[in-house]
N, C-alpha and C positions, 0 to 999 in steps of 0.2 A: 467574356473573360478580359483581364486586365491582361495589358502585354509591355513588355520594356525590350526595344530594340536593341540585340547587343551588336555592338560595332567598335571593338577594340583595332586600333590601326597596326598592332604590329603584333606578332605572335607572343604569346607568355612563357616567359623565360628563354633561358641564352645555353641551354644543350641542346636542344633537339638537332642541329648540324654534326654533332659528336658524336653520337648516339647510333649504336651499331645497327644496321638493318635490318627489318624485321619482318614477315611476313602480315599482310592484312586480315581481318577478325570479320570473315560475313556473317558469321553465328555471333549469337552474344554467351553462351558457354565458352568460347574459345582465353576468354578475358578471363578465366577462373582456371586454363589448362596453365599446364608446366611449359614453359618457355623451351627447355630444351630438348626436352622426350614428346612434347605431342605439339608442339609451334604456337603455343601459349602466351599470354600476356603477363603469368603468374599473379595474377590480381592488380594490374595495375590497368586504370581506365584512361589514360591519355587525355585528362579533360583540363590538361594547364594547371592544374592547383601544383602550388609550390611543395606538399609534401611529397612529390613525384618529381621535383627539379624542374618544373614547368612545362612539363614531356606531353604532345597534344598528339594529332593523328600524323602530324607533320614529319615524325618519325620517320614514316614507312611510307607515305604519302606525299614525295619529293618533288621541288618543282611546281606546287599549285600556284596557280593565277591568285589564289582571293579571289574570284569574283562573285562568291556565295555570301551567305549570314545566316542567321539566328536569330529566331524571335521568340521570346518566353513568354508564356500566358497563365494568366493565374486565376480560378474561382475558388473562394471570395474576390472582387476585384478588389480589394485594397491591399494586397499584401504589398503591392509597392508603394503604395500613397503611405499606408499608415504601421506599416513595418507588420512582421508575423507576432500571432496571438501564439504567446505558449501555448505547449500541446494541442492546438489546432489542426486539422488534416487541410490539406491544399490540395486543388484538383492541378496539376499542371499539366502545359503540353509545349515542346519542343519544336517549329517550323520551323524548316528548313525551305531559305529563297533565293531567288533566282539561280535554283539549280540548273544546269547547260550541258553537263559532262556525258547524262545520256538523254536529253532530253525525249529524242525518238522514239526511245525505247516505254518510256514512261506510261501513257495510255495505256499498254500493253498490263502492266500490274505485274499480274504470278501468273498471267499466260503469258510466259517468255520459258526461253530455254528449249527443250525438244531434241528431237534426233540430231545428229552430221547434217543430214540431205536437207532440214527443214528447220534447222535452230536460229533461234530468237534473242539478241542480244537483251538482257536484266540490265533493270535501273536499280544499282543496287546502292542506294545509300546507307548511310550510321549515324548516330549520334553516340555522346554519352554527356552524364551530368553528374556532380555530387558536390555537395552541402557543409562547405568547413565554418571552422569558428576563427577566431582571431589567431588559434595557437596553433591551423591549419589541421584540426584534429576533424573528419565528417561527424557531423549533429545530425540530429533527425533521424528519420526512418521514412525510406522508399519504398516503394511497392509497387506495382505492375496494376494498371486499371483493371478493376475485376466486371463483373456483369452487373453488380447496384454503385456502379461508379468506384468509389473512395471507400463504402462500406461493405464490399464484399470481395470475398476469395479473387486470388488471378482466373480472368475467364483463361480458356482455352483458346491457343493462338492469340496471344496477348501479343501487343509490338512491343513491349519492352520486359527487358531482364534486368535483375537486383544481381549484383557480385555477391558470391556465396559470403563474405563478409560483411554486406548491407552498404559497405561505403561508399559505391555510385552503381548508376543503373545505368545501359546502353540499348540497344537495340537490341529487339529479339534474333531479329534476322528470318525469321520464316516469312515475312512476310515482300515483295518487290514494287518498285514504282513509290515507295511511302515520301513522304515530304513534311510528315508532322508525324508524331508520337505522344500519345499521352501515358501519364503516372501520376503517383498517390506520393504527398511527401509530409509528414507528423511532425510539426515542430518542436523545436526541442523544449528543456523545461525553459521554468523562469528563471533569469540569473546567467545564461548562455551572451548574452549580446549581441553584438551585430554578427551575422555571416556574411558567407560570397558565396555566391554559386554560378560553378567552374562549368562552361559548356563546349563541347565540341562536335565539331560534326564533318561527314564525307559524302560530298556527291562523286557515288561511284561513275564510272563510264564502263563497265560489265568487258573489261579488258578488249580482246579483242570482238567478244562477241562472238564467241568459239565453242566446241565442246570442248575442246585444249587446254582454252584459254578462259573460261568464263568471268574472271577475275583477277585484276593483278594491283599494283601497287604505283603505278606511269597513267598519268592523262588523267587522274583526277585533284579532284578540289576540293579544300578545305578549308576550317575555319575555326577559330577559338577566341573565346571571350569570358567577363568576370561579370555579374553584377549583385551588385549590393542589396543586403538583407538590414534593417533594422529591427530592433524586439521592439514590438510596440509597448509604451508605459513605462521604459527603460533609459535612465536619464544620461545624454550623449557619451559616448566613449571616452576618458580622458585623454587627454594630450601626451604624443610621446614625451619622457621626461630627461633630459640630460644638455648637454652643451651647445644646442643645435636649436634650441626652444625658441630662439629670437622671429618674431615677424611668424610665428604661429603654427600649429601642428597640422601634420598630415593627416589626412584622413585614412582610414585603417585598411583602406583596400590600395591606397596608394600605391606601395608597389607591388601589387598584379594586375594593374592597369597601367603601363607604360610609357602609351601616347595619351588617349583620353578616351570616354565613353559616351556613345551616344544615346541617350533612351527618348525611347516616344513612351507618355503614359495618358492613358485614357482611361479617366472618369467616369462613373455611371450617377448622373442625380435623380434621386424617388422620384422625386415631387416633377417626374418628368422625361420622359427617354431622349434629352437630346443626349450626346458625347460631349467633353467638350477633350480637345486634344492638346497636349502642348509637348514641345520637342527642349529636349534640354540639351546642351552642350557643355558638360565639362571637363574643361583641357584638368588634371589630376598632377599637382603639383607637390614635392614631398614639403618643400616652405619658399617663402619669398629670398631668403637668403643664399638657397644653394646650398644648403647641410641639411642633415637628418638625421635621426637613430637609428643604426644600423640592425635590422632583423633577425634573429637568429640563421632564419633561413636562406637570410642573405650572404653569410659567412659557406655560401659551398665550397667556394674555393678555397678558402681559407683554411677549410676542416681537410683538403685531402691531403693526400701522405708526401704528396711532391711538395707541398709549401712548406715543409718543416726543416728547420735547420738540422736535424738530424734526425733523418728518416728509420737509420738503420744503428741500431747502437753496436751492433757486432763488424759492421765495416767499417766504421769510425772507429774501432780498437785495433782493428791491423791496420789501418791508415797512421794509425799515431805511432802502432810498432815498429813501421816501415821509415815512418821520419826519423823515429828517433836512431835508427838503423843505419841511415843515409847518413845522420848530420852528425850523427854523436849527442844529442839535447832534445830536449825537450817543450815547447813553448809556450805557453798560454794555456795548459790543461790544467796547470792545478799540482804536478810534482816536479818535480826534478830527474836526470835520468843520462845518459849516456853509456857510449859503450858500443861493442860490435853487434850488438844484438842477438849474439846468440842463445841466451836464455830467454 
């Protein structure tokens, strides 16, 4: 398999500190329940894509170190060298490294857990992932590796789950100790263009290690990252266009990589099984100037109801009744008026 090391330096997007707490997801069903009647996620996967406000497992997952990652792997190995073949199936699989949080526990698998008198703390990690387009809409189609790989039904006790909506896949969760995860992902048609795909993941530490406690949301690690998809055959993305063009366009995943990204990519040549490997480093800069086009999605603050000059048109009419009350006049609205105010 082809793999691309994601190592984003700072978490994606600027709520997840705001962001009311929430209970941790050891099933992957739990990402499809109701947030308020059964401790739900109500379909949202926490995997940093900006249609989510850039919301990862950091949410509920407070306090981690970073000292984890993410490594995506791809059969065909070209999908990163030579961008995704429309409607192609891709084998991928999700590693998770230098997991720490239970390592002890690890060896152990799904013989963990057991009675009070003899229980076993779970290494209970997660991932989740999904597949947007420029207009952060998810493309593709995911699926759960079945028993002929990519071509057949989900086996039974698959590690991973598809959201009852198809938009990103996570953990099964039945299974303990995992550190990788594979699935099935359909690229989209021709004419879609570049993606990103949104990944995140948690090295549980199986809370205290309790029947109590077997899980909580304290003393684990987490991790989130973006990397880029091109459509193979599909000629480059153009340039943002407006006031901000000087000294050159962003690249289209710009901003959901914030510091910069790391990938290691590895080649496979016929005519030969060596590798050859090369590490790329690039710091992701919106242009040489210091301006940009600003993203729709970039405007969240912008869109809520406290940024508007008048939020409330019904209080801003007894505010005006009440000036005009106090002062006898009226100023800058648009009529004329005075008086006690009592009509």
């Amino acid at each position: 398999m082809n793999r691309v090391v994601v190592a984003v330096a700072t978490l994606l997007g600027g709520l997840t500190l705001a962001a009311p707490r929430a209970h941790a997801f050891p099933t992957g069903d739990q990402f499809d329940m109701d947030p308020l009647e059964e401790d739900g996620a109500g379909g949202v996967a926490f995997t940093g894509a900006p249609r989510w406000a850039g919301h990862t497992c950091a949410v509920c997952h407070t306090g981690a170190p970073g000292r984890i990652g993410l490594i995506l792997q791809a059969d065909p190995v070209d999908l990163f060298d030579g961008g995704y073949a429309p409607g192609s199936v891709y084998r991928l699989r999700v590693v998770l490294t230098n997991q720490w949080a239970a390592r002890s526990a690890a060896a152990l698998g799904d013989d963990c857990g057991g009675d009070p008198g003899s229980y076993q703390r779970c290494d209970s990690n997660g991932y989740a992932i999904e597949i947007d387009d420029r207009s952060g809409r998810p493309v593709g189609q995911l699926a759960p590796m079945g028993n002929g790989g990519c071509n057949g039904g989900a086996a039974p006790g698959a590690d991973t789950r598809v959201l009852a909506d198809g938009s990103a896949a996570t953990h099964s969760g039945i299974h303990h100790g995992q550190t990788a995860w594979d699935l099935c992902w359909t690229a989209p048609a021709a004419g879609t263009g570049p993606v990103t795909a949104f990944l995140a993941a948690v090295d549980g530490n199986g809370g205290d290690g309790t029947v109590d406690n077997p899980g909580d949301q304290t003393g684990d690690d987490v991790f989130a990252g973006a990397v880029p998809l091109l459509e193979r055959g599909a000629p480059p993305p153009p340039g943002d266009q407006g006031g901000c063009s000087a000294g050159g366009s962003a690249a289209p995943w710009a901003p959901l990589a914030l510091v910069g990204l790391l990938g290691l990519r590895r080649r496979r040549r016929r005519a030969g099984r060596r590798a050859v490997a090369l590490a790329v480093v690039a710091i992701v800069a919106a242009s040489a100037t210091g301006c940009a086009t600003v993203k729709p999605y970039e405007k969240e603050y912008l869109s809520k109801r406290k940024m508007t000059f008048a939020p409330d048109a019904s209080e801003d009419e007894l505010d005006l009744h009440m000036q005009e009350a106090r002062e006898g006049s009226s100023g800058g609205y648009g009529s004329a008026g005075g008086g006690c105010g009592c009509n």
